[in-house]
C-alpha positions as CSV (number, residue, x, y, z in Angstrom):
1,X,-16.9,-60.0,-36.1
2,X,-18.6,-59.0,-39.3
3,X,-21.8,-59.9,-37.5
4,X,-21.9,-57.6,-34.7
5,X,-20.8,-54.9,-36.3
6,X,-23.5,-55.5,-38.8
7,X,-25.7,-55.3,-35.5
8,X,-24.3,-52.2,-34.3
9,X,-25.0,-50.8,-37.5
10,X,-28.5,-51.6,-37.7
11,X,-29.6,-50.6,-33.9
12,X,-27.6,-47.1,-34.9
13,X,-30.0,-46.7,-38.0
14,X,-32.7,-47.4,-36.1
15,X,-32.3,-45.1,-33.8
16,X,-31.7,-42.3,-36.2
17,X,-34.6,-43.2,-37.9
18,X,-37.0,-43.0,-34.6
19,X,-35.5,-39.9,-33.5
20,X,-36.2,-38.7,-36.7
21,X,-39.7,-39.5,-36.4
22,X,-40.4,-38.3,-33.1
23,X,-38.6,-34.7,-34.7
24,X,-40.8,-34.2,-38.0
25,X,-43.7,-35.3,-35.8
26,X,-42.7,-32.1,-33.4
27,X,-42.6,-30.2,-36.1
28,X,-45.5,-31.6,-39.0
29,X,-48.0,-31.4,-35.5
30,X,-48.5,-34.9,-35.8
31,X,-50.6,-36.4,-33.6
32,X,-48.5,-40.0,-33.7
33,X,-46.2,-39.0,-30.5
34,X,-46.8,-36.3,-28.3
35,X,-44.7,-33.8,-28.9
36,X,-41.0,-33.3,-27.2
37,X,-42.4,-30.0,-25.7
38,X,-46.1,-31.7,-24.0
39,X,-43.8,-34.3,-22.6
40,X,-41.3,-32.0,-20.9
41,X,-44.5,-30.3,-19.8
42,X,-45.9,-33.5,-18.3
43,X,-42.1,-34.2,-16.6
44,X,-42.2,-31.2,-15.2
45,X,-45.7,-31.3,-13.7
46,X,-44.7,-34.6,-11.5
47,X,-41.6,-33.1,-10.6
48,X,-43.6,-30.4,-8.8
49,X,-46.1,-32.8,-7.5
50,X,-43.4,-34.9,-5.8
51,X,-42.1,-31.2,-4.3
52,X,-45.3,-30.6,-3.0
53,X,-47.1,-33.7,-2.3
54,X,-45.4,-35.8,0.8
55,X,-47.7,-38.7,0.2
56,X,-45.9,-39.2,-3.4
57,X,-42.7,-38.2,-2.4
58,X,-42.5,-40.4,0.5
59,X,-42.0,-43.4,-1.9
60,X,-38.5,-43.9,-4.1
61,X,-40.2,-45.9,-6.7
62,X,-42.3,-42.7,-7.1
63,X,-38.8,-40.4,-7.3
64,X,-37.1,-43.2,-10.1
65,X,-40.4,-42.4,-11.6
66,X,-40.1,-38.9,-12.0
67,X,-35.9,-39.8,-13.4
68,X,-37.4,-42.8,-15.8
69,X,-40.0,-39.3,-17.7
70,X,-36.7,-37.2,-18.3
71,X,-34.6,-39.6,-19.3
72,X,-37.3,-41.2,-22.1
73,X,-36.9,-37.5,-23.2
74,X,-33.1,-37.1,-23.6
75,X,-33.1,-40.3,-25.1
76,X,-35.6,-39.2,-27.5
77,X,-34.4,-35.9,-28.3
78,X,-30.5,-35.5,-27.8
79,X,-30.3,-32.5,-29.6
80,X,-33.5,-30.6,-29.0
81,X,-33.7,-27.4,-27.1
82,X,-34.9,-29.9,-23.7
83,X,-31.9,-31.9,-23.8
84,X,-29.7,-29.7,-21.2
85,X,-33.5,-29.4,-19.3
86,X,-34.0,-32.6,-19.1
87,X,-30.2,-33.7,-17.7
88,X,-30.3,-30.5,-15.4
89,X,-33.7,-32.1,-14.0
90,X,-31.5,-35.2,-13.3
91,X,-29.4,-33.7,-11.6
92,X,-31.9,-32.0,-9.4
93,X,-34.0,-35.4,-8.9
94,X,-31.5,-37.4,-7.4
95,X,-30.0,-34.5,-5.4
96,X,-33.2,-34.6,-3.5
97,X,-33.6,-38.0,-3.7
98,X,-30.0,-38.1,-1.9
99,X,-31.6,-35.7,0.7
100,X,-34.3,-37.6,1.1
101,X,-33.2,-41.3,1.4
102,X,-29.3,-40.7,2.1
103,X,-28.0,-43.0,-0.7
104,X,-25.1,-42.1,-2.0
105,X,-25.4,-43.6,-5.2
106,X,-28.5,-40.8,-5.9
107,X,-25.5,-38.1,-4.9
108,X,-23.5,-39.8,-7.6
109,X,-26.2,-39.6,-10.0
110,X,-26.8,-36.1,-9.3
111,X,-22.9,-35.4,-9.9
112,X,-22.9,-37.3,-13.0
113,X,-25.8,-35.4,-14.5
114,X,-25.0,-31.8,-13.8
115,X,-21.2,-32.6,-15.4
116,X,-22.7,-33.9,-18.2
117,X,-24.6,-30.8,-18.4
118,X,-21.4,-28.7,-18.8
119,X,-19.7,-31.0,-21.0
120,X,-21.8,-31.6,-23.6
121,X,-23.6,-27.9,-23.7
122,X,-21.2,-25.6,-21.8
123,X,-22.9,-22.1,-23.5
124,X,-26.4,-23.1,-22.4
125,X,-28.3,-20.8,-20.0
126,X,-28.0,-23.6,-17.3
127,X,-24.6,-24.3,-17.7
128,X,-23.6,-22.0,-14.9
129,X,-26.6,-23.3,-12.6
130,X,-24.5,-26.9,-12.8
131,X,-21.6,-25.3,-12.0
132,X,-22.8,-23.7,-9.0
133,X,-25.2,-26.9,-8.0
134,X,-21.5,-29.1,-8.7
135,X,-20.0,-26.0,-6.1
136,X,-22.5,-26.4,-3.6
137,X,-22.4,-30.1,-3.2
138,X,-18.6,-30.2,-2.8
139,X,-18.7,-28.1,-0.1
140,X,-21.6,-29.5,1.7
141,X,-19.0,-32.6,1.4
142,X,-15.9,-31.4,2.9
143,X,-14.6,-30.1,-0.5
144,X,-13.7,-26.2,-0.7
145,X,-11.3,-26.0,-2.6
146,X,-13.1,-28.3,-5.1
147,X,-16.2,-26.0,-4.7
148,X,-14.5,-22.8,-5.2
149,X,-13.0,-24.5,-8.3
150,X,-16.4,-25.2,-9.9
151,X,-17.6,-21.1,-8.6
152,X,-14.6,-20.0,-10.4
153,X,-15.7,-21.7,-13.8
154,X,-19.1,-19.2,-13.4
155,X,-17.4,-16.2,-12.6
156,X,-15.1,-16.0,-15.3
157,X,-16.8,-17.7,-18.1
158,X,-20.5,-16.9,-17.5
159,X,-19.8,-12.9,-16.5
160,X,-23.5,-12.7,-18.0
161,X,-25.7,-15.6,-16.2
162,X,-27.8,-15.5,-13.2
163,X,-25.6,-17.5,-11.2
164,X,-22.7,-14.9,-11.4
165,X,-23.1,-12.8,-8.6
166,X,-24.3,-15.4,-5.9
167,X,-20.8,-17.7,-7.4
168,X,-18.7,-14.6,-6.5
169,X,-20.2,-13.8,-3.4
170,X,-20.0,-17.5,-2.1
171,X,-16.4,-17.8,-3.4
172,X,-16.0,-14.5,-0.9
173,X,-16.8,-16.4,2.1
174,X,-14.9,-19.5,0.7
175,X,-11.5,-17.4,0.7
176,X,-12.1,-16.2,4.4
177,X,-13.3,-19.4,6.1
178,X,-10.6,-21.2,4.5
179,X,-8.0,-19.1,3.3
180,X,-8.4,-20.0,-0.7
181,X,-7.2,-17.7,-3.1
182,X,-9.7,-15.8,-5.1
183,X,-9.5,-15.6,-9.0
184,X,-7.9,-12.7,-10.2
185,X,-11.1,-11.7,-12.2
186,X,-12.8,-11.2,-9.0
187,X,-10.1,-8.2,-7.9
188,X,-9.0,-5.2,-9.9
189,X,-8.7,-1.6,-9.1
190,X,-12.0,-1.5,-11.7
191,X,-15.4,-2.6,-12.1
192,X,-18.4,-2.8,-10.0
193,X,-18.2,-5.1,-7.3
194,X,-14.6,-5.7,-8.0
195,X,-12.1,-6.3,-4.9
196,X,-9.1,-4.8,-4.3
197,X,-5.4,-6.3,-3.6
198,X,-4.3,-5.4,-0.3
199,X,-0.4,-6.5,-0.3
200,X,1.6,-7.7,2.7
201,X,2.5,-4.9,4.8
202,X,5.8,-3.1,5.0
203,X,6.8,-1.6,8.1
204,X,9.9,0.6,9.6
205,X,10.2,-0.1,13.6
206,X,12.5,1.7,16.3
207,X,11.7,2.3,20.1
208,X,9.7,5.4,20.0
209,X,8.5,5.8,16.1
210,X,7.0,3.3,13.6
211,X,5.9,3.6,10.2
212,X,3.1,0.8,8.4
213,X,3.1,1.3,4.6
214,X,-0.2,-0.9,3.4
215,X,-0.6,-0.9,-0.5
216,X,-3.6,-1.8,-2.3
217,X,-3.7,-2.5,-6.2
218,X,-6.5,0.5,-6.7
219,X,-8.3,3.2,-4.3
220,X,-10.0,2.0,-1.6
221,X,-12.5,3.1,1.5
222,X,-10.8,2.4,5.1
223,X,-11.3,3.4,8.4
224,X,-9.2,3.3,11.4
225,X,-10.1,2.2,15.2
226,X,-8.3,2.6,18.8
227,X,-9.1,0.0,21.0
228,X,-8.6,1.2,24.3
229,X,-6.0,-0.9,26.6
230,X,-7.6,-3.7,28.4
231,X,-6.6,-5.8,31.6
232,X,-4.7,-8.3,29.3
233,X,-4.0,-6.2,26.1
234,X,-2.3,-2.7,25.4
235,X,-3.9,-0.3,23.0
236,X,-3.7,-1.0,19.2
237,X,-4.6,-0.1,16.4
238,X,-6.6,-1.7,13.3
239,X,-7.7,-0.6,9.9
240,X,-10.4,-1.9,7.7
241,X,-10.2,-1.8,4.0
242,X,-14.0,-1.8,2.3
243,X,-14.0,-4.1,-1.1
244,X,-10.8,-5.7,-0.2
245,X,-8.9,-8.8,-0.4
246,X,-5.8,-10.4,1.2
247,X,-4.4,-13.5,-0.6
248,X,-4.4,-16.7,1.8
249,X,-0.3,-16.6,2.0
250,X,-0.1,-13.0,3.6
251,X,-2.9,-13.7,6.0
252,X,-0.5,-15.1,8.7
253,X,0.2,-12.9,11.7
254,X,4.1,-11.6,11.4
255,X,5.7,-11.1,14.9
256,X,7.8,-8.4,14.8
257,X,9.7,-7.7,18.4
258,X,11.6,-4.8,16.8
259,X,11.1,-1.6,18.5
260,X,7.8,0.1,19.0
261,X,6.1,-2.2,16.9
262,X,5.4,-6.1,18.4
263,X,3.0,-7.6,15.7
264,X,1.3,-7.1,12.3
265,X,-1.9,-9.4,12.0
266,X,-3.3,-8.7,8.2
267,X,-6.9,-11.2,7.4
268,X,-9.7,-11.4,6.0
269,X,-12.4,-10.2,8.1
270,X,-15.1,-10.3,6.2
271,X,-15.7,-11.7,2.5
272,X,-15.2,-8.0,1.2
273,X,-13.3,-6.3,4.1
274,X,-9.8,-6.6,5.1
275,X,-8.6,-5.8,8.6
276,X,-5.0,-4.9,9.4
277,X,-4.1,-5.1,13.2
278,X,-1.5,-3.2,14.2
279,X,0.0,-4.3,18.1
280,X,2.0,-1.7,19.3
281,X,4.4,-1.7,22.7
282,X,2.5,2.0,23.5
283,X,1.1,4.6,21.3
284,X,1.0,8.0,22.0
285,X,0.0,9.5,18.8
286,X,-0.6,8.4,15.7
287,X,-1.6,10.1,12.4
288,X,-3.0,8.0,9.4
289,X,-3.1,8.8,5.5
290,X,-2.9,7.8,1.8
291,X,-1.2,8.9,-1.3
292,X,-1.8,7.9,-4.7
293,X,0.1,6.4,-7.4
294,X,0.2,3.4,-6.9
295,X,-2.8,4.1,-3.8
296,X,-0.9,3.3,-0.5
297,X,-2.1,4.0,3.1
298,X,0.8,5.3,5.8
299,X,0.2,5.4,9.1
300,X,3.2,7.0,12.1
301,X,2.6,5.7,15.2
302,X,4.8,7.4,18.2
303,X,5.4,5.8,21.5
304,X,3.8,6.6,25.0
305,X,6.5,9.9,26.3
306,X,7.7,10.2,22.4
307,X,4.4,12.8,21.0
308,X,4.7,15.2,18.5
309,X,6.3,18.7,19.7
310,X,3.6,21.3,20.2
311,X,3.1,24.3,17.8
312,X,6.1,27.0,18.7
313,X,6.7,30.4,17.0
314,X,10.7,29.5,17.0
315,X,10.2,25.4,16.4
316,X,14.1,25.0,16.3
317,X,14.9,26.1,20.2
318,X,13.9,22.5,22.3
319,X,11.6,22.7,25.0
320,X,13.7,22.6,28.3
321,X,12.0,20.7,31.2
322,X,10.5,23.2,33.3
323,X,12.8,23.1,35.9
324,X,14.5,26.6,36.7
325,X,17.0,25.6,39.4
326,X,18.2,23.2,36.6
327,X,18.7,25.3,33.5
328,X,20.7,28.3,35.8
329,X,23.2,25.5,37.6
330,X,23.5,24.5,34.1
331,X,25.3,27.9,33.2
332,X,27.2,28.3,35.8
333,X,28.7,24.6,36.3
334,X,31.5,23.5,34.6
335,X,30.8,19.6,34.4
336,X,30.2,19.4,30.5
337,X,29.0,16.0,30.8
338,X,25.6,17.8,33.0
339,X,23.1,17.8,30.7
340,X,19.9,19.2,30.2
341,X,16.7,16.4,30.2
342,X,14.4,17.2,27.0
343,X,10.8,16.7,27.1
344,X,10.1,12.9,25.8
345,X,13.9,12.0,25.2
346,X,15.7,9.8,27.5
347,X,18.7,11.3,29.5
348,X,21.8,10.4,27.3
349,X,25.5,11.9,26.8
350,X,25.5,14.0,23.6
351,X,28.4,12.9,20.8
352,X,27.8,15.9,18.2
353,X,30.0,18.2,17.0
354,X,28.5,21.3,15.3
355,X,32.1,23.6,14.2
356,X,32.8,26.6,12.8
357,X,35.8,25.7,11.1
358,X,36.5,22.3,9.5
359,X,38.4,19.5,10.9
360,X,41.7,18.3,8.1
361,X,40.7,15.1,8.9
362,X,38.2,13.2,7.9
363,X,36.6,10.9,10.4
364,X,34.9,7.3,9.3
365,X,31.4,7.4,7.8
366,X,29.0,7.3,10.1
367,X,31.4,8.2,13.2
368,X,31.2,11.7,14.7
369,X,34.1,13.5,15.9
370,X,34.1,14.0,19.6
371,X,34.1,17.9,20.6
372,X,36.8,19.6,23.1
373,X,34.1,21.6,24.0
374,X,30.3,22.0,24.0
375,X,28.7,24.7,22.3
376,X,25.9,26.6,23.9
377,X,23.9,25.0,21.1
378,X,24.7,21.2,22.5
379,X,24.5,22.4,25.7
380,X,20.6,22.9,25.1
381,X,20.3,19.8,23.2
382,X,19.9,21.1,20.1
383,X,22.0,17.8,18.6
384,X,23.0,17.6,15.4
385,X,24.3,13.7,15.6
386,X,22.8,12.5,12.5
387,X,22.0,13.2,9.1
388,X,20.1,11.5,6.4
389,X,20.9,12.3,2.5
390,X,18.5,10.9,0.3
391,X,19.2,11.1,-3.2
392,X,16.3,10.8,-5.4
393,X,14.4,8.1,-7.4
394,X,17.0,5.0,-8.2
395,X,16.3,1.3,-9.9
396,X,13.4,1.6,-11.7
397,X,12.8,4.9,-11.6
398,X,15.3,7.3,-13.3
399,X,14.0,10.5,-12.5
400,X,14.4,13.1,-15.0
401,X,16.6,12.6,-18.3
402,X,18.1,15.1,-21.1
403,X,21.1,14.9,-22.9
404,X,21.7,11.0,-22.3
405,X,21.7,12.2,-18.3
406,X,19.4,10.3,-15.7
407,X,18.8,12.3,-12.7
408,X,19.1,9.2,-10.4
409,X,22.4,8.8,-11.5
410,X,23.5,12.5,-11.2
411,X,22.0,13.0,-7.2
412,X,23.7,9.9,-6.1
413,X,26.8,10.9,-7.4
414,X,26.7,14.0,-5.6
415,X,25.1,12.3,-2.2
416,X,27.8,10.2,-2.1
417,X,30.2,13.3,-2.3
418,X,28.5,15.0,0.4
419,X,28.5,12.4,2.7
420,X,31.9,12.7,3.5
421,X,31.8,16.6,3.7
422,X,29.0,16.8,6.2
423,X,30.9,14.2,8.5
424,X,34.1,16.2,8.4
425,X,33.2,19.6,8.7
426,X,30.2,18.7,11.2
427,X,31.5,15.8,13.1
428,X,28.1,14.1,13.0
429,X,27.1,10.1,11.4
430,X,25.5,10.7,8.0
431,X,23.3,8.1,6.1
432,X,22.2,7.4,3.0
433,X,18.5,6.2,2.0
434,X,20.4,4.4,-1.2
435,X,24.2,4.2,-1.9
436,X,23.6,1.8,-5.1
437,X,21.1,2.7,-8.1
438,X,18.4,0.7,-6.3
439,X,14.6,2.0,-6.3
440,X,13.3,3.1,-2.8
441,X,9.6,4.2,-2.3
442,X,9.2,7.5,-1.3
443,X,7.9,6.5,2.5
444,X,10.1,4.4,3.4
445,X,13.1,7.5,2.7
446,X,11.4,9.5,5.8
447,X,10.7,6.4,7.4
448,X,14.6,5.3,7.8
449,X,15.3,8.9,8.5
450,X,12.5,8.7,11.6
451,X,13.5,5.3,13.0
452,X,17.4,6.0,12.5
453,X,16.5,9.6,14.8
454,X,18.1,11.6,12.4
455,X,18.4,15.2,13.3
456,X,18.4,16.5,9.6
457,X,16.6,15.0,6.4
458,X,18.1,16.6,3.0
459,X,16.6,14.7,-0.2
460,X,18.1,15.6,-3.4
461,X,17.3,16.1,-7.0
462,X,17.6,17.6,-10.2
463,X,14.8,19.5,-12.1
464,X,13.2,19.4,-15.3
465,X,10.8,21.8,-17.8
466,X,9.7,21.8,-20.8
467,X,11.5,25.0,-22.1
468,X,15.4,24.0,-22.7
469,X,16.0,27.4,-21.0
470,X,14.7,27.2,-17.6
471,X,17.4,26.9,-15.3
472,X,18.3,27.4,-12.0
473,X,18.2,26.5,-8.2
474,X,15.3,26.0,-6.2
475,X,14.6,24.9,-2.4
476,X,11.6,23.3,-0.9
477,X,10.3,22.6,2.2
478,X,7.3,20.2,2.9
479,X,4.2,23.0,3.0
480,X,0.6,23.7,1.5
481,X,0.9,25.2,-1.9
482,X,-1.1,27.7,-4.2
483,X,2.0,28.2,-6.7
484,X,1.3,26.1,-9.8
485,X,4.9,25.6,-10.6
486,X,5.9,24.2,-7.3
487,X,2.6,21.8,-7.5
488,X,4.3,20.7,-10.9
489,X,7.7,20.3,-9.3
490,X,6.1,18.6,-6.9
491,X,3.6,16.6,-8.3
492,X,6.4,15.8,-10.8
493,X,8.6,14.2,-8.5
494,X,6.0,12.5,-6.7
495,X,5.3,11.0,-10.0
496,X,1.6,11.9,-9.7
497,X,-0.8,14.2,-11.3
498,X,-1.5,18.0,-10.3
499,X,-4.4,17.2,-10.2
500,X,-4.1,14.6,-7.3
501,X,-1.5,17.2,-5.4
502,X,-4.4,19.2,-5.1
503,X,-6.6,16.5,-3.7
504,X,-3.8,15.8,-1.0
505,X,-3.9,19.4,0.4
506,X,-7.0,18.5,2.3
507,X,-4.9,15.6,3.8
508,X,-1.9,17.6,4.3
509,X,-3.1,20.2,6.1
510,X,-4.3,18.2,9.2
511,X,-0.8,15.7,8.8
512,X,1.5,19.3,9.5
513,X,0.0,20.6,12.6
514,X,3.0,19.6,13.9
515,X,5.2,19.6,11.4
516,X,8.7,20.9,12.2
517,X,7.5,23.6,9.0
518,X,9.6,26.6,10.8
519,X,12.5,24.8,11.2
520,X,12.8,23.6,8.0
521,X,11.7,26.9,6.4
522,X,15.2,28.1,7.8
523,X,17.0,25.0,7.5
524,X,16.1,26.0,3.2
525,X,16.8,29.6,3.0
526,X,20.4,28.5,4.9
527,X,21.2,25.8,2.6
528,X,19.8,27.9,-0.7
529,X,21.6,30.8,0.3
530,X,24.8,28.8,1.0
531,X,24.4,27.4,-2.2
532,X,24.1,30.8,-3.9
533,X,26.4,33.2,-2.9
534,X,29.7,30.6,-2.2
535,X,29.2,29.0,-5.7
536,X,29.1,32.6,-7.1
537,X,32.4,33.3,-5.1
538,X,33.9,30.5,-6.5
539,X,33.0,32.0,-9.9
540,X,29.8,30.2,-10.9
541,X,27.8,33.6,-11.5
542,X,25.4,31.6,-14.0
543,X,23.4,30.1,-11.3
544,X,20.1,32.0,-11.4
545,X,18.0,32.0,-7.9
546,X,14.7,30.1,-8.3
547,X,13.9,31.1,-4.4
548,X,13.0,28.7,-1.5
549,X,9.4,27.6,-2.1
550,X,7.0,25.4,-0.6
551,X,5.0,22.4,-2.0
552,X,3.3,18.9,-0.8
553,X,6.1,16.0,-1.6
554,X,5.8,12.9,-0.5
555,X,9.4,12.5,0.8
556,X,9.0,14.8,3.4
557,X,5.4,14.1,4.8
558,X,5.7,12.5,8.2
559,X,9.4,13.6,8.5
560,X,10.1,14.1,12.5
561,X,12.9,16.7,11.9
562,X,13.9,19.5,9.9
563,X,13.5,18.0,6.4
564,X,14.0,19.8,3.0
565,X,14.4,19.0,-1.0
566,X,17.1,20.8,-3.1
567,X,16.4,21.1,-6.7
568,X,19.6,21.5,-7.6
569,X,19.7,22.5,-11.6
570,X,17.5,21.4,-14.7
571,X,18.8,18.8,-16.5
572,X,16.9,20.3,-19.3
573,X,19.2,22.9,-19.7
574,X,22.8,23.0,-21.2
575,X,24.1,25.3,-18.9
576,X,23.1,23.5,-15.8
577,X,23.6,20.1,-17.0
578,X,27.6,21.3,-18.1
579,X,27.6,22.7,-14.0
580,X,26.4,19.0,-12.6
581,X,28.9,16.9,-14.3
582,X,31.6,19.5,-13.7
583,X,33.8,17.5,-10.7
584,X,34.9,21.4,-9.5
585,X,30.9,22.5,-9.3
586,X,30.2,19.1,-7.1
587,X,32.9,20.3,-4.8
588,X,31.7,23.1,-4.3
589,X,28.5,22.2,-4.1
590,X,28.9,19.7,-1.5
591,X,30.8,22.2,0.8
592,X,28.4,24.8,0.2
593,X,25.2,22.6,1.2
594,X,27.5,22.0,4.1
595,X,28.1,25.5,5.1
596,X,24.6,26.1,5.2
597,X,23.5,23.4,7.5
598,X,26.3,24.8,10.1
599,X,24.9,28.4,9.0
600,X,21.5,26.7,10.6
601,X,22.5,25.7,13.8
602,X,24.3,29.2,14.2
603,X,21.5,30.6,13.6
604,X,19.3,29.0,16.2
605,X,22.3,29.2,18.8
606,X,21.8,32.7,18.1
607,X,18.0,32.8,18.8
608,X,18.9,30.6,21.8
609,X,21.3,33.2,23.3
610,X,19.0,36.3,22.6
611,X,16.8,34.8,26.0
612,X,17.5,35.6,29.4
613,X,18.1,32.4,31.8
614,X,18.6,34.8,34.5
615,X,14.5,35.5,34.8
616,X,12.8,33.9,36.9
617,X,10.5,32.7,34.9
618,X,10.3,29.1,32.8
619,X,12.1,28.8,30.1
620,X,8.7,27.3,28.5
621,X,7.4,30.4,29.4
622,X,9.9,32.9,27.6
623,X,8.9,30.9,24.2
């Protein structure tokens, strides 16, 4: 035993000693061994020759040749600047001795040498060339996942090498061909050449309306394409997002079979592009567009017979098919259960009840009262069957807060109040877009409001300033704005910048062409006057009149009916935040927004009787 190690010992000295020698020789220039540097030279010369010469390369004594002048130089010089060289230049000999003769123990070899590379020098400049040589010979074996393992070693520890960019974009084309995740330093909302999340899709369906909500962790580029309906396929509709990515697990198509929509197919259609395919029953219409914050893209697709109402002076009256004969027996029958056919609504009996006095009893949420009687309102089909409350923010978002308030908790209290008032003194179903303290995105509150075919969309909230003494009430319906403090109301809410609101003006004024804007422009002043002058009978004189404004809020873009936000007081203030925990002021408050909304469809029953039936004209004609 004491032997060999006494022979280890002495073949270890010796070694030191000759590598010593070969080192001071390197540096004193002495002529006794070429130096490490000439050698390398020389290795490097019959490497090239065996590239370019097929008479030498055709032979594999030649090849072992070329592996037997780097080796003698590792061996030699372990630690000299050619020791990564020389075991990189192992690596590529037997690769292409592998290609050449097909032995798989030269693959091996090549493996072997470019891991030794990146184990025993992992900072040297060719540290990420193994990497990438180890990638490309796992997948030219079957191995992607194994490859894209060895890509993601370069492009997140050698950000700065050469290989960097040609890892990422092959790691790219790995995660589409077969579905493998990319690393998470390859997508961010930053950075050149950084990809984008795209997240897995939400979507709100019914039989003539849906709403696709895509959200992406940063801003992106997309654009939108129609394919026209073919022999075997409807329309639909796809959108590309530029500098994108999908992970692999939300890349499966999701059939839907729920209303309008049929099936979401999300991929990745190119290494840097994902495509979302929307496959729709029919489309009609559709409009398309993004807000900020986090950056989401919406799009509203409506049905074949469901489009968007064209522009009308007096949006609230329906458009009556033009059928004369019709509309004249209408008046003069007696059959309440005749009724009028609207354009792009099926035929169905109407259940509304829009009173002037209220009912003692209240009916079960969500059930309307049947009528005696029709008014000349429901006769026309202007229905009021359902209404959608939406009290603002919720869960993870609190709204504004002051004096230990939250404003989420304050607006559901009083939605929850209300509820109950609208179904009794308007016999219709009312809905809420939260009843718990829950968070709800902003689209999706007008997106249950369009697929539930509510007639009314009332969101509410409480207000806030920076001066303790701003108070008041304020009413807002969805509109271009140039008034700085309704952007910051709005732009507040939306819990974005001004700055952005300003951006989205550009967007909103093509998404409201055919926005019910007149209609809820009245359905406001109603409510806000309601609001006003019946709390001020009841003896709350200390609510000062902010006006009914206009602004861009997310909560109402895309809304299909009459839609408004009430700003009901400033938590900010003492006053106001005494008035919205006062039980009496809820009461009243609740019946007064309800008086308004029947002060609403009065008024258009008004507007509706002002015309004369009796011309002979159409009735599209008299609008």
């Amino acid at each position: 035993m004491i032997h060999r190690s006494f022979l280890i010992a002495l073949v270890t000295i010796i070694h030191l000693l000759f590598v010593h020698g070969v080192a001071l020789a390197e540096n004193t220039g002495s002529n006794t061994f070429p130096s490490v540097s000439k050698r390398y030279d020389e290795a490097k010369f019959y490497y090239n020759q065996l590239q370019t010469n097929s008479k030498l390369s055709a032979t594999r004594e030649n090849w072992l040749k070329g592996t037997r002048n780097f080796r003698r130089i590792y061996l030699s010089s372990p630690k000299s600047r050619f020791a990564s060289p020389c075991l990189y230049m192992l690596g590529r000999l037997y690769l292409d001795m592998y290609k050449t003769f097909e032995k798989p123990i030269d693959l091996d070899e090549s493996i072997s040498y470019y891991k030794d590379i990146v184990r025993l020098f992992p900072q040297h400049r060719l540290a990420d060339d193994s990497y990438f040589a180890l990638g490309t010979i796992s997948l030219s074996r079957g191995y992607p996942q194994k490859a894209a393992d060895f890509l993601t070693e370069i492009v997140t520890n050698y950000t700065n090498g050469d290989m960097h960019t040609k890892a990422g974009e092959l790691l790219k084309v790995l995660s589409k061909e077969h579905d493998i995740a990319l690393p998470k330093i390859m997508i961010s909302s930053t950075g050149e050449n950084k990809l984008s999340y795209v997240l897995p899709v939400k979507y709100w369906s019914s039989d003539n309306y849906t709403r696709v909500v895509i959200m992406a962790s940063g801003p992106v580029n997309y654009k939108e394409v129609l394919l026209e309906q073919t022999d075997n396929t409807p329309r639909r509709l796809y959108i590309d997002f530029k500098q994108s990515y999908i992970e692999p697990q939300y890349r499966a198509p999701v059939p839907i079979k729920d209303g309008l929509l049929e099936r979401i197919r999300t991929g990745q259609f190119s290494p840097d592009t994902v495509r979302v395919v929307l496959d729709i029953a029919s489309i009609g219409s559709y409009k398309i567009f993004s807000l900020p914050d986090p950056f989401r893209v919406v799009i509203d697709v409506r049905g074949k017979g469901h489009g968007e109402p064209a522009d009308q002076d007096v949006a609230a009256i329906p458009t009556i098919a033009n059928d004369l004969q019709r509309t004249k027996k209408f008046f003069t029958t007696t059959d309440s259960t005749d009724i009028v056919v609207l354009k792009g609504h099926k035929k169905k009996p109407i259940n509304a009840t829009v009173s002037s006095t209220a009912s003692n009893n209240r009916s079960h949420r969500g059930k309307a009262t049947q009528p005696d009687r029709f008014s000349l309102a429901q006769q026309l089909g202007l229905r009021v069957k359902k209404i959608v409350i939406d009290p603002g923010h919720g869960g993870k978002d609190p709204g504004a807060i002051a004096f230990n308030f939250k404003e989420k908790d304050i607006v559901l209290r009083i939605a929850k109040q209300l509820a109950p008032v609208l179904e009794r003194e308007l016999g219709c179903e009312v809905l809420l877009t939260r009843d718990t303290d829950v968070f709800v995105p902003l689209e999706e509150r007008t997106a249950i409001a369009n697929t539930e075919n509510a007639d009314l969309f009332i969101s509410l909230h409480v207000n806030a300033h920076p001066s303790a003494k701003v108070r008041g009430l304020e009413t807002y319906y969805l509109n271009l704005s140039t008034n700085a403090e309704a952007m910051r109301v709005a732009a507040m809410e939306n819990a974005t910048s001004t700055h952005q609101m300003s951006d989205l003006q550009d967007i909103l004024s093509d998404i409201m062409k055919n926005s019910k804007i007149e209609e809820s422009s009245r359905l406001a002043q109603q409510v806000h006057n309601s609001i006003l002058n019946k709390a001020a009978d009841q003896g709350y004189t200390n609510i000062k009149n902010l006006g009914v404004k206009q602004a861009p809020f997310y909560v109402l873009i895309g809304a299909q009916m009459p839609a408004i936000l009430i700003e009901i007081a400033f938590i900010t203030n003492k006053e106001d935040v005494k008035n919205l925990n006062d039980p009496a002021f809820a009461k009243i408050l609740t019946q007064d927004i309800a008086d308004g909304v029947r002060s609403y469809i009065n008024s258009t029953t008004a507007q509706l009787q002002s015309f004369d039936f009796n011309e002979d004209t159409s009735y599209d004609n008299a609008l």
